[in-house]
C-alpha positions in Angstrom: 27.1 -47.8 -1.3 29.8 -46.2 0.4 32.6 -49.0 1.9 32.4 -50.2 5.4 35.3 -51.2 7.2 34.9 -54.8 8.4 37.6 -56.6 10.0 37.9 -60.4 9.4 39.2 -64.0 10.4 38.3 -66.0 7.4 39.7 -69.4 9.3 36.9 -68.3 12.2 34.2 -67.0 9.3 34.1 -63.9 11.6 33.5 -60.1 10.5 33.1 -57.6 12.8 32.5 -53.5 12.3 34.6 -51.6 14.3 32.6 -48.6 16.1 34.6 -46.6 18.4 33.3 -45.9 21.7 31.6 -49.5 22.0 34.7 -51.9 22.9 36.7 -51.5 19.9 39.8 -51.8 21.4 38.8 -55.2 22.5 38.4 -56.3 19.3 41.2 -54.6 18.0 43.5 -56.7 20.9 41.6 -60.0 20.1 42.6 -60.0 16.1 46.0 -58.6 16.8 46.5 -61.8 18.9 44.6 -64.5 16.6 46.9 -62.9 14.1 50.1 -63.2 15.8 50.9 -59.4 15.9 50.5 -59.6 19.8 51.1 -60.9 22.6 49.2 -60.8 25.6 51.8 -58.6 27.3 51.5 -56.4 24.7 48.7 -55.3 25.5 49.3 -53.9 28.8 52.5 -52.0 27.1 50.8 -50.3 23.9 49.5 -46.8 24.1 45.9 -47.0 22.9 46.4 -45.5 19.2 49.0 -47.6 18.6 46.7 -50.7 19.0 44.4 -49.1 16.5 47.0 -47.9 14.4 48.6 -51.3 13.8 45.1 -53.0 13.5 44.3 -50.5 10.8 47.5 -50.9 9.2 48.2 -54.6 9.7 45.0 -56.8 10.5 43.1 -58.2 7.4 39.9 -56.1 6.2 37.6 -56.6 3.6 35.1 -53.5 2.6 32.9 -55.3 -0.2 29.5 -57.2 0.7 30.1 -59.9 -1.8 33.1 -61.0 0.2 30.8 -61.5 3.2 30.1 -65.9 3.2 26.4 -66.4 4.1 28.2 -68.9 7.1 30.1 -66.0 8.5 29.3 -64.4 12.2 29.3 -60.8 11.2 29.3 -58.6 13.9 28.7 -55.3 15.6 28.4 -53.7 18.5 25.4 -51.0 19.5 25.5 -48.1 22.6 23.4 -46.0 23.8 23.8 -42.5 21.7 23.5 -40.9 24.7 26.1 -42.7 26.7 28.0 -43.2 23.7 28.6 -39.2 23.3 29.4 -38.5 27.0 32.2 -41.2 26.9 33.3 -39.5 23.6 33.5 -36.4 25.4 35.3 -37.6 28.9 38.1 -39.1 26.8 38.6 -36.9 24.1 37.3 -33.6 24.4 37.6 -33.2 28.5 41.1 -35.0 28.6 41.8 -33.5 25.3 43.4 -35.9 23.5 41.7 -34.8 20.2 43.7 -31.5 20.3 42.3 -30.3 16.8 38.8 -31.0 17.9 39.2 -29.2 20.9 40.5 -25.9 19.6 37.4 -26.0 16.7 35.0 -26.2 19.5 36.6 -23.5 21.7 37.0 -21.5 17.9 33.1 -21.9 17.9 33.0 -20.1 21.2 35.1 -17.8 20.9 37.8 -18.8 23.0 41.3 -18.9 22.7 41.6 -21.9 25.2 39.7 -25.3 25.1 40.2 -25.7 28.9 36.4 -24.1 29.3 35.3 -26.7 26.6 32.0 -28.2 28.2 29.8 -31.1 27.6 26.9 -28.9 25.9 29.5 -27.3 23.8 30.8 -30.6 22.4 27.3 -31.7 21.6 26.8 -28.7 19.7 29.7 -29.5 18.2 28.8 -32.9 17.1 25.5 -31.8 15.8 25.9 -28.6 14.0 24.5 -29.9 10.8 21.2 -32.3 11.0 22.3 -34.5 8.0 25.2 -36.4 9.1 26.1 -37.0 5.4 26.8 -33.0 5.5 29.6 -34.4 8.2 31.8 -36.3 5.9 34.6 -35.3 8.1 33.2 -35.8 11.7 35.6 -38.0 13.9 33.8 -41.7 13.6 34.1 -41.5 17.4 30.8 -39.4 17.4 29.1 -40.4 14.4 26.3 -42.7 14.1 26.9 -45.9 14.3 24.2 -46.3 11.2 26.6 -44.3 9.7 29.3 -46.7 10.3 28.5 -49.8 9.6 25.3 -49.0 7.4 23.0 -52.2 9.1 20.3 -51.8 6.1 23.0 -53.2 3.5 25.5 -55.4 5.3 23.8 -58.5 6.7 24.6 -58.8 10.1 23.7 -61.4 12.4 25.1 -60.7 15.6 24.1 -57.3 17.3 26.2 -57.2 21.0 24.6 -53.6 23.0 27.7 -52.3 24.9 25.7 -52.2 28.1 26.1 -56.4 28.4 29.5 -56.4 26.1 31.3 -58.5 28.4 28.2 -61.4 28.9 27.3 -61.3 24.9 31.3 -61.1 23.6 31.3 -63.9 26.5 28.9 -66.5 24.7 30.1 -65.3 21.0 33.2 -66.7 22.3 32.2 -69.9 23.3 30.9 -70.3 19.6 33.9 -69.4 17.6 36.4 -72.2 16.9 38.5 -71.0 19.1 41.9 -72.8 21.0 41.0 -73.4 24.7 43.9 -71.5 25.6 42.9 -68.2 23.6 39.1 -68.8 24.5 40.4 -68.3 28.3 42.7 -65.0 27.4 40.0 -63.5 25.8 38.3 -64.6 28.2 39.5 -63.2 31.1 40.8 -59.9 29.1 36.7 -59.9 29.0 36.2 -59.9 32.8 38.1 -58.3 36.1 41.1 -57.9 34.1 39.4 -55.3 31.3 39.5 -53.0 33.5 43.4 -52.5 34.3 43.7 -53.4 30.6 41.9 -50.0 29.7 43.6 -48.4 32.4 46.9 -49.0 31.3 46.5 -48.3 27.7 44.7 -44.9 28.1 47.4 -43.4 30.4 50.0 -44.7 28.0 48.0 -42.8 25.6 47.7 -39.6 27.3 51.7 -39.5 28.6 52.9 -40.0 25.7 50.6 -37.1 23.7 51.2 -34.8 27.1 55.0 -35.4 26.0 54.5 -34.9 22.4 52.2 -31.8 22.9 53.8 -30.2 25.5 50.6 -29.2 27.4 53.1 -26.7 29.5 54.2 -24.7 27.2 52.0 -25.6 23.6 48.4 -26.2 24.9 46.6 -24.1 27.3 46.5 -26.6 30.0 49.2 -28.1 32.7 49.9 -31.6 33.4 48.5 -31.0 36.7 45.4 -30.0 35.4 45.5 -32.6 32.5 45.7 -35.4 35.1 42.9 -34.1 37.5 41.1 -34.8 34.6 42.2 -38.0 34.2 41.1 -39.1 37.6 38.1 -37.4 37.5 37.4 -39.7 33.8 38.5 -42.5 35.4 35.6 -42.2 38.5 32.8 -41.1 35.5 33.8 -44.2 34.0 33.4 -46.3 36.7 36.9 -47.9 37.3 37.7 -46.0 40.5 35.7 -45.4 43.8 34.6 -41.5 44.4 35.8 -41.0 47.0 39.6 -42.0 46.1 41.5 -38.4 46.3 43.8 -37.2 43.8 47.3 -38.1 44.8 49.1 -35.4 46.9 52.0 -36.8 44.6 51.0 -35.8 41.5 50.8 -32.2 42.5 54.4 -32.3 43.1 55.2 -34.1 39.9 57.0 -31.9 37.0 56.8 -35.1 34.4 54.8 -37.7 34.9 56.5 -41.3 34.4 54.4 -43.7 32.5 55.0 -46.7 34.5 55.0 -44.8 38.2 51.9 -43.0 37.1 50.0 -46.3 35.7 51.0 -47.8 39.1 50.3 -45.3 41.6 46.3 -45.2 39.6 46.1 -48.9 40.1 46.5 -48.7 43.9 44.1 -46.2 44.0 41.4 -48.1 41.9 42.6 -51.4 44.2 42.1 -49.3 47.2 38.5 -49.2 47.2 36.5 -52.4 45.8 33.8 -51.4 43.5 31.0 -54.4 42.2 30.1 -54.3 38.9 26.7 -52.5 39.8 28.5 -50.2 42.0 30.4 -49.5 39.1 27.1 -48.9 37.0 24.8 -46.9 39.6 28.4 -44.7 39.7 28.4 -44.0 35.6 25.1 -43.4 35.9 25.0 -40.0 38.4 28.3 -38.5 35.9 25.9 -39.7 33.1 23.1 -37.9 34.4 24.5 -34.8 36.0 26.0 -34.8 32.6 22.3 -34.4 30.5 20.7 -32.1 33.4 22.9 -29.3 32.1 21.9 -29.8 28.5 19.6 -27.3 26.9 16.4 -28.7 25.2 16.7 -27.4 21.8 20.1 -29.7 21.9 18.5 -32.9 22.9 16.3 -32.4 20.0 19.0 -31.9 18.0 20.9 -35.4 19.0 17.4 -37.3 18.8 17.6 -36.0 15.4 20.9 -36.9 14.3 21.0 -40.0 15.8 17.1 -41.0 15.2 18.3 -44.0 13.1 20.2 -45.2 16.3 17.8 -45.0 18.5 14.9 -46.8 16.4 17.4 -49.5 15.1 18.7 -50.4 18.4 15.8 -50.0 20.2 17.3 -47.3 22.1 15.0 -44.7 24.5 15.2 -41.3 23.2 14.7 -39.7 26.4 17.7 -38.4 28.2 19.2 -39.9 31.4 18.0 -37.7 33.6 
């Protein structure tokens, strides 16, 4: 049985299987504290792969079933394939953060440039081989989460679906042995706060690979171009109002400054209240403009390669059309 990587807080008897694209940074945050690492500023001043780089590097794992205490709360969290793969694509693929990735999907087309990358040619992408075992090296950001955390041989007893994380992590919360003061960070990292959290942390993310790549004069996009996208993410995803504009100011922007950037997005997302099923039905029309564009003989082809996901999690297999 191939290892699984379970992270762990023996004094709490908690596992949990990290699956990117389903809250993981969450988690990753949450242990960081508990283990001292953090603070809760820092998680408004980290750069998203640096959270996951120190968890992977610092946080306590164990990868062996017999470690796992009959007791423990062993954890992990489910998403819909479908929605799973389009946020996959909006935040690595469409921003392209995943640089490599990119330029082997625009090599598969032909291109010189990733810029025309689209969402049908990152699904064809992700399932160009029907055996996922053929994909040893497939980014774990697309893969199955079956795949991940293999379910049939690690005994979980806590399944959270991504589409009620914060009202599931919520009560899972409430049953940990937890301090009352980091029950209520967690807490409210969980609620109206997670959403400035993310915010921060992705265009700290972004800035910093823009600087490191270059995207002027190494990639084949501008920053310009790099942060429309960005903004256009940020509404798919639900944190910002449609109608919000593009700031006139970025346009005349040669290098973006973290903090002015991070700031001048907050306004905009604070400019235009948004309820939580606004935020939904708004996910939901990028989501499904997203799938009308899809050809049928690639719909088949995630059904297939993500058939164990589906049935598991009691997933629909139909598109969001």
């Amino acid at each position: 049985m191939r290892n699984v990587q379970l992270f762990t807080k023996k004094r709490l008897g908690l596992n949990y299987c990290k699956v990117p694209k389903a809250g993981s940074t969450f988690w990753m945050n949450f242990f960081l504290i508990l283990d001292g690492i953090y603070r809760e500023t820092d998680i408004y001043r980290k750069a998203r792969y640096e959270i996951h780089e120190t968890a992977d590097n610092r946080l306590e794992e164990q990868n062996s079933l017999g470690s796992i205490n009959d007791k423990d709360v062993t954890v992990m969290i489910v998403r819909d394939p479908y929605q799973r793969l389009f946020s996959a694509y909006m935040d690595k693929i469409f921003i392209p953060l995943y640089i490599e990735d990119a330029k082997a999907i625009a090599r598969l087309r032909n291109r010189k440039c990733y810029r025309e990358n689209s969402f049908q040619d990152f699904l064809d992408y992700v399932t160009r081989d029907d055996d996922v075992t053929l994909n040893e090296g497939q980014d774990v950001h697309w893969s199955p989460i079956y795949y991940i955390c293999l379910p049939c041989n690690i005994p979980y007893n806590v399944i959270i679906k991504s589409e009620h994380f914060s009202s599931e992590v919520g009560g899972l919360l409430k049953s940990l042995n937890l301090t009352s003061s980091a029950y209520e960070l967690f807490s409210k990292m969980l609620n109206s706060q997670n959403i400035e959290v993310s915010v921060q942390v992705k265009v700290r993310e972004i800035l910093r690979l823009m600087l490191y790549y270059d995207f002027k004069n190494k990639t084949c996009m501008t920053y310009i171009e790099t942060m429309e996208r960005v903004w256009t993410s940020f509404k798919a995803q639900g944190y910002m109002c449609d109608e919000v504009p593009f700031p006139p100011v970025f346009r005349n922007m040669y290098y973006f400054k973290i903090e002015e950037t991070i700031q001048i997005i907050l306004d905009a997302i604070r400019s235009c209240h948004m309820t939580s099923s606004q935020r939904i039905k708004q996910r939901m029309v990028y989501l499904s403009k997203a799938y009308r564009a899809i050809s049928y003989n690639t719909t088949i082809a995630i059904r297939r390669y993500f058939a164990p996901d589906f049935l598991l999690f009691n997933y629909s297999q139909v598109p969001p059309i």
